[in-house]
C-alpha positions, -999 to 999 in steps of 0.1 A, spaced: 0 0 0 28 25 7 41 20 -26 10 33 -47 9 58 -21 44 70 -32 40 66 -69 5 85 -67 24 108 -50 49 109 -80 22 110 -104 3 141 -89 29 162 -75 45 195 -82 76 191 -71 113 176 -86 122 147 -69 145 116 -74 133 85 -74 156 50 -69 142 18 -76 150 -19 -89 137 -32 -117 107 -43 -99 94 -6 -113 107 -10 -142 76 -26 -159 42 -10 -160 54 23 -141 44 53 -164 47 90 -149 51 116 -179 65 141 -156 100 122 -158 121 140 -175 155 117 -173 166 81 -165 198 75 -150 212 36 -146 233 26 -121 244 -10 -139 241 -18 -169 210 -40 -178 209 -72 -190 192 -75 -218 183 -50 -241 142 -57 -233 156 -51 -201 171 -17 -206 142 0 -228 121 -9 -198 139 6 -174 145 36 -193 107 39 -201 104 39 -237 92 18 -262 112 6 -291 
């Protein structure tokens, strides 16, 4: 439950803020207000890195 809370929070506020995650967010996670993706290892698999980086190919 804390989780939505916190991405609702991303989705609706006003504010910049930085977000870390695992991959775990990296699927299905879509807030428009992201501006920039920055990875801290490299990803596996190319599938992989377009989903973390939020993009489709």
């Amino acid at each position: 439950r804390a989780r939505f809370k916190a991405i609702e929070y991303l989705r609706n506020g006003k504010e910049r803020t930085v977000v870390v995650c695992t991959d775990v967010a990296a699927r299905g996670l879509d807030i428009p207000s992201v501006a920039s993706v920055v990875h801290y290892d490299v990803a596996r698999t190319v599938d992989s890195f377009v989903h973390r980086s939020g993009r489709t190919a």
